[in-house]
Backbone as a chain_set.jsonl record, in Angstrom:
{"seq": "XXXXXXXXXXXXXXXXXXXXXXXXXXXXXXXXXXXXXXXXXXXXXXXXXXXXXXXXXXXXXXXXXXXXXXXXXXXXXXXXXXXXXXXXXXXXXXXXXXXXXXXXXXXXXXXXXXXXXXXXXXXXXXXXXXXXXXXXXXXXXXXXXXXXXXXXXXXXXXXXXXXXXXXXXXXXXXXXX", "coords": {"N": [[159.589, 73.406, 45.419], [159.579, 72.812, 41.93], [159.017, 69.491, 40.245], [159.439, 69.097, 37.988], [162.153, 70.598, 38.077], [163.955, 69.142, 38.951], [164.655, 67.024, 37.395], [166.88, 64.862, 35.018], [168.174, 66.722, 33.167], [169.674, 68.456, 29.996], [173.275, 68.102, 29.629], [174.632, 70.912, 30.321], [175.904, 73.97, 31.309], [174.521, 75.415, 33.236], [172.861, 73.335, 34.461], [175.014, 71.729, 35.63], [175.242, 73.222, 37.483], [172.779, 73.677, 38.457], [172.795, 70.757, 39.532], [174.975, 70.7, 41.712], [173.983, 73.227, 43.269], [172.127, 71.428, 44.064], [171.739, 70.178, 46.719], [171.679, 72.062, 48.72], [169.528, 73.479, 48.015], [167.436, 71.434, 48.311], [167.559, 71.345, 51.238], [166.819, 73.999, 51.78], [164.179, 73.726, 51.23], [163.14, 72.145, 53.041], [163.67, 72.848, 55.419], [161.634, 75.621, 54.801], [159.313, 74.303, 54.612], [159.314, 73.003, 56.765], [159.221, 74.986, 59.063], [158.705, 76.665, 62.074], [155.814, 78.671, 62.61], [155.564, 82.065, 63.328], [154.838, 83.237, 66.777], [151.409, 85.078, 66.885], [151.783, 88.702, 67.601], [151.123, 90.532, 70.358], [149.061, 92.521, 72.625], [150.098, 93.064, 75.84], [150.078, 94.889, 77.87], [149.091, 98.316, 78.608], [148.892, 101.937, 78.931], [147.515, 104.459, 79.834], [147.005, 107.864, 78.945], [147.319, 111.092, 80.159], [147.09, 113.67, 78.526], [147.729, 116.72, 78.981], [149.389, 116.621, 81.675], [150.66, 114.607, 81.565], [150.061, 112.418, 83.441], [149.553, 109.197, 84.476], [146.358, 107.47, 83.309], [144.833, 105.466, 82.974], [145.64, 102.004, 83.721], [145.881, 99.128, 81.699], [146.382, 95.416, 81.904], [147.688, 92.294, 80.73], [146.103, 89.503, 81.272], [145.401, 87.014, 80.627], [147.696, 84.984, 79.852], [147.947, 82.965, 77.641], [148.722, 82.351, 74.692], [151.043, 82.833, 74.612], [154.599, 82.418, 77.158], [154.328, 83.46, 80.464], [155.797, 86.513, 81.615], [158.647, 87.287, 82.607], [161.173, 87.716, 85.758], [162.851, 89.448, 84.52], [161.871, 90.083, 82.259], [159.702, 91.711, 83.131], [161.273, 94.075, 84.619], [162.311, 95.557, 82.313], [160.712, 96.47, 80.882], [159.101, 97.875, 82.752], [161.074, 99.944, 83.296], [161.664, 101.101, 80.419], [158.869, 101.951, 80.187], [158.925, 103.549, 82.571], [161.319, 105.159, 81.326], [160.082, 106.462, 79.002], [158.027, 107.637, 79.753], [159.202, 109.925, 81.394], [159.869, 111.577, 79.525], [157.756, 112.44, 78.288], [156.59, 114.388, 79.202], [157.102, 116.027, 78.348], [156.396, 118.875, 76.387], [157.801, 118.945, 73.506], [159.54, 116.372, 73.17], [157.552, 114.442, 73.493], [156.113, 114.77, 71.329], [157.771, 114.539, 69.049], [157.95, 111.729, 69.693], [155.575, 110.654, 68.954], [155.62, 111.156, 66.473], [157.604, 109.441, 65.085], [156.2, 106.896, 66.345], [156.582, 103.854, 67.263], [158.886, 101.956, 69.447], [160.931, 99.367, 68.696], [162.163, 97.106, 70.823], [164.492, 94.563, 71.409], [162.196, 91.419, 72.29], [159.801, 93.084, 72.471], [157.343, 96.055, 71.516], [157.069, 99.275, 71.95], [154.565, 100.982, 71.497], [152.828, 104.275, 70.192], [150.858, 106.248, 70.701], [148.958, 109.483, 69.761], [146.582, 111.481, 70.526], [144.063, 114.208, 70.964], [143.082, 114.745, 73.758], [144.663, 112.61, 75.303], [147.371, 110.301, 75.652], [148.028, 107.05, 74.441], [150.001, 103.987, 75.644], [151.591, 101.467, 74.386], [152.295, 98.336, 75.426], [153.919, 95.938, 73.305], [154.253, 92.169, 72.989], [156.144, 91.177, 70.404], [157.188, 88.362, 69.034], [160.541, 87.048, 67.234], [159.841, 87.67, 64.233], [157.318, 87.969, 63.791], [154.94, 90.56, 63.05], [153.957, 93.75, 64.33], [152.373, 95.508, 63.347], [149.832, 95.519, 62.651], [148.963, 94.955, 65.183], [149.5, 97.372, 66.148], [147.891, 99.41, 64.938], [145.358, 98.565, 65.44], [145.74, 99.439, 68.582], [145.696, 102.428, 68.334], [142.844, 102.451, 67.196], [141.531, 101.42, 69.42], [142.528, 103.93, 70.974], [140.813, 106.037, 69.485], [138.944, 105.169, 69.702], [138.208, 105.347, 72.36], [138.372, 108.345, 72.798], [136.271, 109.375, 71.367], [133.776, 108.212, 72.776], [134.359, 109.602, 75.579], [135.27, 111.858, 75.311], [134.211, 114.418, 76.607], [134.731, 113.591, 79.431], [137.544, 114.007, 79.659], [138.538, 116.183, 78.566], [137.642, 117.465, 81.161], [139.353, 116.596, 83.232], [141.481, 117.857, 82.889], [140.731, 120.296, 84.301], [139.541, 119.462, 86.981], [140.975, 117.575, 88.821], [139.305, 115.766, 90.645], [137.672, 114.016, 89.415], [135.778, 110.974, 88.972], [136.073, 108.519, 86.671], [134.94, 106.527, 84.156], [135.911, 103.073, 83.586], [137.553, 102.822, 80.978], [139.743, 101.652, 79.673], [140.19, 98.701, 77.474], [139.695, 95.246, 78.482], [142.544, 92.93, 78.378], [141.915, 90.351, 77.842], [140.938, 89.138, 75.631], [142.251, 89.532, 72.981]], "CA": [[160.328, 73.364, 44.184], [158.627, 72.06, 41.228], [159.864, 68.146, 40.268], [160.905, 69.047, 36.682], [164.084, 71.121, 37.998], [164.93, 67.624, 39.909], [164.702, 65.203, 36.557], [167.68, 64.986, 34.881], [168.618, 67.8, 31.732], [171.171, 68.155, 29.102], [174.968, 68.887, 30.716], [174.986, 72.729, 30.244], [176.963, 74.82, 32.602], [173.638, 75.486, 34.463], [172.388, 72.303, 34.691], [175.726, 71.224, 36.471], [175.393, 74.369, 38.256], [172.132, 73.299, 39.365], [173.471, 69.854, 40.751], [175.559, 71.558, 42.174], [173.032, 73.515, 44.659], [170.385, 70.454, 44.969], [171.666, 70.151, 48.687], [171.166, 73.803, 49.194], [167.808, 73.67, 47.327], [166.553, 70.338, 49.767], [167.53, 72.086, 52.677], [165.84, 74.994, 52.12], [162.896, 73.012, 50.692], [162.895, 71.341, 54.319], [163.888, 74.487, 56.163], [161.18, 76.466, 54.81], [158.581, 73.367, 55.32], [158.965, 72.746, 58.761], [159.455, 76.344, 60.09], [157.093, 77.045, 63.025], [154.986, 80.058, 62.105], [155.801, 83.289, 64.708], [153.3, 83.627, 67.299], [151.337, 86.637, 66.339], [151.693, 90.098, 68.12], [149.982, 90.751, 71.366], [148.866, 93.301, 73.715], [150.629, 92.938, 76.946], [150.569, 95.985, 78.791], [147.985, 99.625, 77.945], [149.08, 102.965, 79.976], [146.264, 105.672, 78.984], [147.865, 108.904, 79.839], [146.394, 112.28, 80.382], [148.124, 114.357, 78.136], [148.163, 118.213, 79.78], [149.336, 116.599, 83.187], [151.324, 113.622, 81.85], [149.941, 111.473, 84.328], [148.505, 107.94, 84.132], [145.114, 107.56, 84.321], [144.405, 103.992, 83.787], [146.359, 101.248, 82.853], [145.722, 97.649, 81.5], [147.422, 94.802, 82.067], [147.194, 91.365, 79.958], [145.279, 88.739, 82.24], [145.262, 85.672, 79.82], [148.983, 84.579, 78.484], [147.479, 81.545, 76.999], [149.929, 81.932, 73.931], [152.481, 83.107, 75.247], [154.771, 82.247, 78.104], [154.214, 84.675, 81.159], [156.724, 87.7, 81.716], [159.472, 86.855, 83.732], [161.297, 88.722, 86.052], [164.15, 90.475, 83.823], [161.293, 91.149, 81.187], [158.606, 93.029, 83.937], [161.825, 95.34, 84.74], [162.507, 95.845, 81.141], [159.033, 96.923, 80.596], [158.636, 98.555, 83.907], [162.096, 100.866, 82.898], [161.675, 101.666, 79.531], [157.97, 102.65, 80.385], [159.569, 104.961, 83.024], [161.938, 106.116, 80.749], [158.824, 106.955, 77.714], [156.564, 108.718, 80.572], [159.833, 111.329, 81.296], [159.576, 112.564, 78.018], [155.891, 112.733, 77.828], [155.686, 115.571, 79.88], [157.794, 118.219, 77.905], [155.955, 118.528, 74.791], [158.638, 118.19, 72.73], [159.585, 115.047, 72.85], [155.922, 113.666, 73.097], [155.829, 115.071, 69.991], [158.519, 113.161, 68.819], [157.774, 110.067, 70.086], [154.558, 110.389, 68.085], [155.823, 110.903, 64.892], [158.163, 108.167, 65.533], [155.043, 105.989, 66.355], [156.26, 102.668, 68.255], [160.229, 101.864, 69.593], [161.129, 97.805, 68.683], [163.393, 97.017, 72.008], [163.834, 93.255, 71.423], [160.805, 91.109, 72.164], [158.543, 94.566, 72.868], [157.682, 96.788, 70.401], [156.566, 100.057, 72.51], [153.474, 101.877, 70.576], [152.754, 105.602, 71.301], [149.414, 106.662, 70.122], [148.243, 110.655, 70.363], [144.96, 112.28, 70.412], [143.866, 115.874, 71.533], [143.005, 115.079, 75.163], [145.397, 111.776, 75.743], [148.085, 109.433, 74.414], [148.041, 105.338, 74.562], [150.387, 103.648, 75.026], [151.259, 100.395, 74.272], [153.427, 97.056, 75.404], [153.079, 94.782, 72.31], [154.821, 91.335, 72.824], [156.064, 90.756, 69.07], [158.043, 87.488, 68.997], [160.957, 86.994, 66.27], [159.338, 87.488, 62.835], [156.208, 88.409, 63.932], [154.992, 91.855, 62.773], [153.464, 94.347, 65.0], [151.779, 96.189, 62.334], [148.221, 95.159, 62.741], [148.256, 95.144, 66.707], [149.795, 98.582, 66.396], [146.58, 99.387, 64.127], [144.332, 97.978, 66.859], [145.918, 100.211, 69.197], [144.855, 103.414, 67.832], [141.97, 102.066, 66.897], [141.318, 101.501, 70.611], [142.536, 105.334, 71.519], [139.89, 106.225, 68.648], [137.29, 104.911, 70.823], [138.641, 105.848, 73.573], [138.076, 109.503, 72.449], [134.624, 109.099, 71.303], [133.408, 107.99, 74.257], [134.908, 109.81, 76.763], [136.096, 112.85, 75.187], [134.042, 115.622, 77.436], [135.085, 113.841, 81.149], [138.889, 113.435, 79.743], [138.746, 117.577, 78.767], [137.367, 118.441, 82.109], [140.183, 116.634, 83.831], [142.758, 118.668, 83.202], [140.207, 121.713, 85.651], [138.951, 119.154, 88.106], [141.695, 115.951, 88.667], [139.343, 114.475, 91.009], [136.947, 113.821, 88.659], [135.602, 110.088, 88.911], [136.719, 108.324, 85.317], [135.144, 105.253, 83.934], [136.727, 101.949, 83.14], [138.344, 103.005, 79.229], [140.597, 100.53, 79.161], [139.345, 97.501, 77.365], [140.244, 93.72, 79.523], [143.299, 92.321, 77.31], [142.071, 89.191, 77.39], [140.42, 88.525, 73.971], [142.717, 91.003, 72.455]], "C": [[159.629, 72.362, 43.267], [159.983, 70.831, 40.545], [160.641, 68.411, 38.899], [162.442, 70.075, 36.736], [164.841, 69.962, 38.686], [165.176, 67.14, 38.665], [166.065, 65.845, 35.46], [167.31, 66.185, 33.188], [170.051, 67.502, 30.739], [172.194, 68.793, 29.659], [174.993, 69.872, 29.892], [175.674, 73.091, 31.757], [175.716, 75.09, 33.501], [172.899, 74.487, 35.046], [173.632, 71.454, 35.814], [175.786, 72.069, 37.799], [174.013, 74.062, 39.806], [171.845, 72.051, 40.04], [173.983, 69.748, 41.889], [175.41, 72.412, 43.607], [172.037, 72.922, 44.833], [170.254, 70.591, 46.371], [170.922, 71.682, 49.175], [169.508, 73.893, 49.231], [166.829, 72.857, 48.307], [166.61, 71.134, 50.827], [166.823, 72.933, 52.552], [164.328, 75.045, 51.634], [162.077, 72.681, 52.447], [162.542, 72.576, 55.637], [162.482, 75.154, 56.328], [159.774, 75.671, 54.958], [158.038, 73.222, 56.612], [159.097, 73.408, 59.719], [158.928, 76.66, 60.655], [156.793, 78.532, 62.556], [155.427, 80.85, 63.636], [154.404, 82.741, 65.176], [152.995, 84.829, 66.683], [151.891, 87.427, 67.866], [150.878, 90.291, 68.972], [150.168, 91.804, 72.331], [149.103, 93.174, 74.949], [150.393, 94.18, 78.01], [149.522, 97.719, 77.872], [148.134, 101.091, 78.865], [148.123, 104.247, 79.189], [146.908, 106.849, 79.946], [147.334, 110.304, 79.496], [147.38, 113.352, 79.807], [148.667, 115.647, 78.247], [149.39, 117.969, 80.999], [150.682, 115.733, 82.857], [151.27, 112.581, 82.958], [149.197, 110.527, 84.081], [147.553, 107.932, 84.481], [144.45, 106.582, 84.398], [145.574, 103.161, 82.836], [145.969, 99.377, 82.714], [146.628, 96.607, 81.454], [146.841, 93.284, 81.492], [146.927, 89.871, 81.316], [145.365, 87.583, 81.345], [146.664, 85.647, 78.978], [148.69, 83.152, 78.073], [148.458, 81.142, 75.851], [150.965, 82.124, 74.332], [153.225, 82.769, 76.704], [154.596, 83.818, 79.346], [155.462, 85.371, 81.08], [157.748, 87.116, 82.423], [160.005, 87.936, 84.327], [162.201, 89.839, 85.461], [163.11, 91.181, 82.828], [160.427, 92.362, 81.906], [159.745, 93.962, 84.061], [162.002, 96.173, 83.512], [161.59, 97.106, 81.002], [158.976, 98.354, 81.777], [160.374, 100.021, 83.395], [161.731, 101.489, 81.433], [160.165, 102.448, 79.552], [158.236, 104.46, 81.118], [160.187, 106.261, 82.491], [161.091, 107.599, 79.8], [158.471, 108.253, 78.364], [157.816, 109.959, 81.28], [159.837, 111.782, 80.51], [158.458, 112.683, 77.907], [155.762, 113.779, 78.479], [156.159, 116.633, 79.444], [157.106, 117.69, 76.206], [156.562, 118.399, 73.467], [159.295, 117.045, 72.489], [158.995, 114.364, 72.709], [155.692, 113.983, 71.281], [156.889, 114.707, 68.933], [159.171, 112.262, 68.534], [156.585, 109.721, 68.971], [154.458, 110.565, 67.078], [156.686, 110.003, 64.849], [157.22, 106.708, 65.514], [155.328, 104.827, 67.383], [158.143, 102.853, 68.05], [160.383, 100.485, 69.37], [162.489, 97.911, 70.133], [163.173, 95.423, 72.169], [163.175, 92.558, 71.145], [159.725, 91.821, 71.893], [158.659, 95.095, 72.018], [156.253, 97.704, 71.644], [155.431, 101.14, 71.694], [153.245, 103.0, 71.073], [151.776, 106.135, 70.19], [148.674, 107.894, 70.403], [146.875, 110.454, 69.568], [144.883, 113.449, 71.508], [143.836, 115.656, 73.006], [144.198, 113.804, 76.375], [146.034, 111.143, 74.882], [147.945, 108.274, 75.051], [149.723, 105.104, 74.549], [150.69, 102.299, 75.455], [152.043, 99.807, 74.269], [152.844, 96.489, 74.892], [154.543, 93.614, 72.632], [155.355, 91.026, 71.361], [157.639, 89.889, 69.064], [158.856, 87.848, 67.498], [160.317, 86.406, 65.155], [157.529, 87.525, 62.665], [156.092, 89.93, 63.344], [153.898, 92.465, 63.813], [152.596, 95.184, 64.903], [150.127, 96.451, 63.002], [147.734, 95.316, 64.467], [148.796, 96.857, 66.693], [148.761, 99.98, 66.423], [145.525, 99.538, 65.189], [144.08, 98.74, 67.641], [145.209, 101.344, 69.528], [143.755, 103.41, 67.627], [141.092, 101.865, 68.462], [141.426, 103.193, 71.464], [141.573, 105.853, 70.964], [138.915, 106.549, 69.523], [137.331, 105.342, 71.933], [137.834, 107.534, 73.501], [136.915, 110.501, 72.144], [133.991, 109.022, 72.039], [132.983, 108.785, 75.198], [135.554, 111.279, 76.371], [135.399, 114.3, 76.295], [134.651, 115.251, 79.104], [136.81, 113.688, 81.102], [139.344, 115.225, 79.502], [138.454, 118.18, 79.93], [138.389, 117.909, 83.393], [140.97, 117.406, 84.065], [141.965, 119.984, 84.815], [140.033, 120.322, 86.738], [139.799, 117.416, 87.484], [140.802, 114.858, 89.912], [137.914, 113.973, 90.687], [136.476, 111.815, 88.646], [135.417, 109.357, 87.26], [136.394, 106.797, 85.219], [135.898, 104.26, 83.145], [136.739, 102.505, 81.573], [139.032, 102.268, 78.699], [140.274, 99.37, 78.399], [140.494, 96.089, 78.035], [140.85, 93.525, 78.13], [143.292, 91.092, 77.246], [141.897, 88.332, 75.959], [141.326, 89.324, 73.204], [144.09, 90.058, 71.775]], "O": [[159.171, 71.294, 43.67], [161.191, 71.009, 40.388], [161.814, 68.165, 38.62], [163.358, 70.244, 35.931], [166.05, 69.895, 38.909], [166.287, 66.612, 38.722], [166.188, 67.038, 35.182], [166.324, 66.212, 32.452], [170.992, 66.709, 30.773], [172.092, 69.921, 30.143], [175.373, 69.717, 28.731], [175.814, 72.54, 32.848], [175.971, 74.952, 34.698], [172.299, 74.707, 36.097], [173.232, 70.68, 36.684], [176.245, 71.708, 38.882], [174.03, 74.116, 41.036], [170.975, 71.969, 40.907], [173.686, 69.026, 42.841], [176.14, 72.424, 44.598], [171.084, 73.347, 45.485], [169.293, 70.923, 47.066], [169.926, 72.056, 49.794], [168.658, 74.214, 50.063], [165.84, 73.285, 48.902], [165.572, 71.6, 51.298], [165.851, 72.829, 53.301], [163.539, 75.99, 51.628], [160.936, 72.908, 52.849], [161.608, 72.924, 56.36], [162.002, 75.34, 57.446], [158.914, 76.385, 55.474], [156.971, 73.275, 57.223], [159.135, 73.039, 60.893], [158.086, 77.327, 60.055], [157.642, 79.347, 62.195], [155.562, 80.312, 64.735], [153.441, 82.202, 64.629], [153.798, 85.556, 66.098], [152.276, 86.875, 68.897], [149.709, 90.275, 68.587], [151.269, 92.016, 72.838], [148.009, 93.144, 75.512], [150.765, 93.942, 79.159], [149.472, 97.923, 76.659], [147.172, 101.222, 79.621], [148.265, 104.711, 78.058], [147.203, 106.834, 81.141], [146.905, 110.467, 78.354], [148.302, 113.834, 80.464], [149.785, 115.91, 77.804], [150.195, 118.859, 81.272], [151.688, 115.905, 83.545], [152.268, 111.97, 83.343], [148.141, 110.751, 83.489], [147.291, 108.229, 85.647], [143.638, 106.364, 85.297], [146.141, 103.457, 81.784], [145.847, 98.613, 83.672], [147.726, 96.849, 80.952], [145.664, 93.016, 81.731], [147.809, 89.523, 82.101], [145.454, 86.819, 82.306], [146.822, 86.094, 77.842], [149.506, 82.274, 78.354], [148.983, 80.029, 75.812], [151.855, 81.274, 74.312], [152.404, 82.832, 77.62], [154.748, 84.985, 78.986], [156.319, 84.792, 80.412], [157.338, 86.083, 82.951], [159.707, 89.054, 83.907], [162.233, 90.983, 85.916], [163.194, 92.368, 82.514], [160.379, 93.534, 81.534], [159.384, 95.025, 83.557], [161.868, 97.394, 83.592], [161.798, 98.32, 81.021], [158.831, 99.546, 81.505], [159.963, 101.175, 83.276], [161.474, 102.689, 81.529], [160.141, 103.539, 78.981], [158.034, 105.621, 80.763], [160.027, 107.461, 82.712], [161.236, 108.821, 79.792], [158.517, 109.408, 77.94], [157.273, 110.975, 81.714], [159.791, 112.99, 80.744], [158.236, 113.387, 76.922], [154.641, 114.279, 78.385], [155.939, 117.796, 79.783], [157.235, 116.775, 75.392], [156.017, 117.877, 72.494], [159.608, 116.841, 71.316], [159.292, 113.434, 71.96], [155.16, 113.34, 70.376], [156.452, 114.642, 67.785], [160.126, 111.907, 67.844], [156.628, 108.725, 68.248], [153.427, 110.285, 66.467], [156.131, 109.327, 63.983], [157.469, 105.703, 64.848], [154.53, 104.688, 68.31], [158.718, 103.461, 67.147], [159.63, 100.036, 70.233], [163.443, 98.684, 70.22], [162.212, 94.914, 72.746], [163.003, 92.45, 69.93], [158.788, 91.399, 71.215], [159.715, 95.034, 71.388], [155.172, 97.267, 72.037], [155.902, 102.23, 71.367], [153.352, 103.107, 72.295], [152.04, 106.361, 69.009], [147.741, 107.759, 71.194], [146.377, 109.793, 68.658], [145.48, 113.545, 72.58], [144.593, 116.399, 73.631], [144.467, 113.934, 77.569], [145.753, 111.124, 73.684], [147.73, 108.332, 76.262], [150.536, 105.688, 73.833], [150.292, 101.848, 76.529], [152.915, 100.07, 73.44], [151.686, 96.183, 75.175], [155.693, 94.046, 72.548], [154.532, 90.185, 71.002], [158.77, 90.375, 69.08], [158.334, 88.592, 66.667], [160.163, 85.203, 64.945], [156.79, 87.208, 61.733], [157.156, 90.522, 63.165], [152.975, 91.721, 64.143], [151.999, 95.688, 65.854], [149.588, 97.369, 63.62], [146.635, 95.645, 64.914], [148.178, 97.534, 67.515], [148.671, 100.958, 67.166], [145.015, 100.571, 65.622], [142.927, 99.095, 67.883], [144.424, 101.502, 70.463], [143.264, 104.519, 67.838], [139.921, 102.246, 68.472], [140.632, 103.574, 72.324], [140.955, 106.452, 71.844], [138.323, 107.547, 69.934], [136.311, 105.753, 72.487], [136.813, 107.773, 74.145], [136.658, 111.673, 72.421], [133.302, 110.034, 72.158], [131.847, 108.882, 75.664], [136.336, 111.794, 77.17], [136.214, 115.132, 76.693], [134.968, 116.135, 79.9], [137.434, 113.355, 82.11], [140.324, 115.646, 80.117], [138.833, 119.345, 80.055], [138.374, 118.548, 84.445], [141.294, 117.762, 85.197], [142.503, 120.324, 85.869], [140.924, 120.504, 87.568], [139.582, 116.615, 86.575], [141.158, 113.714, 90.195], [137.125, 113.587, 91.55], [137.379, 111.324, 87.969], [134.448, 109.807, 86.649], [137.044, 105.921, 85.789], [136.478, 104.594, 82.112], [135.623, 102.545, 81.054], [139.098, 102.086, 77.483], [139.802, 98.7, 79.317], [141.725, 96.056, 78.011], [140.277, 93.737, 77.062], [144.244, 90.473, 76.77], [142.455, 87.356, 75.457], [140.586, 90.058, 72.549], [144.978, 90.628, 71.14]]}, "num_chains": 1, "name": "protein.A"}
């Protein structure tokens, strides 16, 4: 707040008005000062899923909670259930379909990402603390199935004929991430 709405004015009805809410005004001078910044948005959790079959075909798991505190046990069931729940609907193509115009579910802390492409879908446990946005790791995401796709797109079409097809590492390590 800039100092000349503090120094005193001529008594008008808004000038008493704004006496009136100084307290208000300090406080939320102070308030909005000393407010810890969100953590950002992070990649926790990566299920790459084979999208004819509906079956997982690799999944990543976050190896470095350096910002964040680790999982505990009420959140791994969380996670571990609502995943369950996702991957029953993934296999009737109507509801995969959507889920993916839908794009991501907020449940809480988690904000669940669901990422198609022609031969597989991503998808994605993002940690996104209160007032964090999820936006940009959501971004990422896709941006990761992208590549994914590029890559890897002739040994991920010849799965569906031959499941025991040997399938390299796609996932990328969530540690720098």
């Amino acid at each position: 707040m800039p100092i000349e709405q503090l120094l005193p004015q001529p008594a008008t009805p808004n000038v008493w008005y704004s006496y009136l809410c100084l307290p208000s005004r300090i406080a939320d001078f102070f308030r909005h000062a000393f407010q810890r910044k969100a953590a950002p948005a992070s990649i926790e959790q990566l299920f790459l899923i084979h999208r004819p079959t509906g079956a997982i075909i690799q999944h990543a798991l976050r190896i470095d909670n350096a910002h964040h505190k680790s999982s505990t046990l009420t959140e791994q069931r969380a996670i571990a259930s609502m995943v369950t729940y996702l991957l029953s609907y993934f296999r009737d193509q109507k509801y995969l379909t959507h889920y993916l115009r839908v794009g991501h579910l907020r449940i809480e802390q988690f904000t669940y990402g669901i990422h198609g492409g022609p031969e597989c879908t991503l998808l994605s446990v993002i940690r996104t603390p209160r007032g964090a946005d999820a936006g940009g790791t959501l971004a990422e995401c896709q941006g990761i199935l992208e590549h994914i796709h590029c890559e890897h797109a002739d040994i991920l079409r010849k799965l569906a004929e031959h499941p025991e097809v040997q399938l390299p590492e796609m996932l990328p390590e969530l540690r720098g991430l």
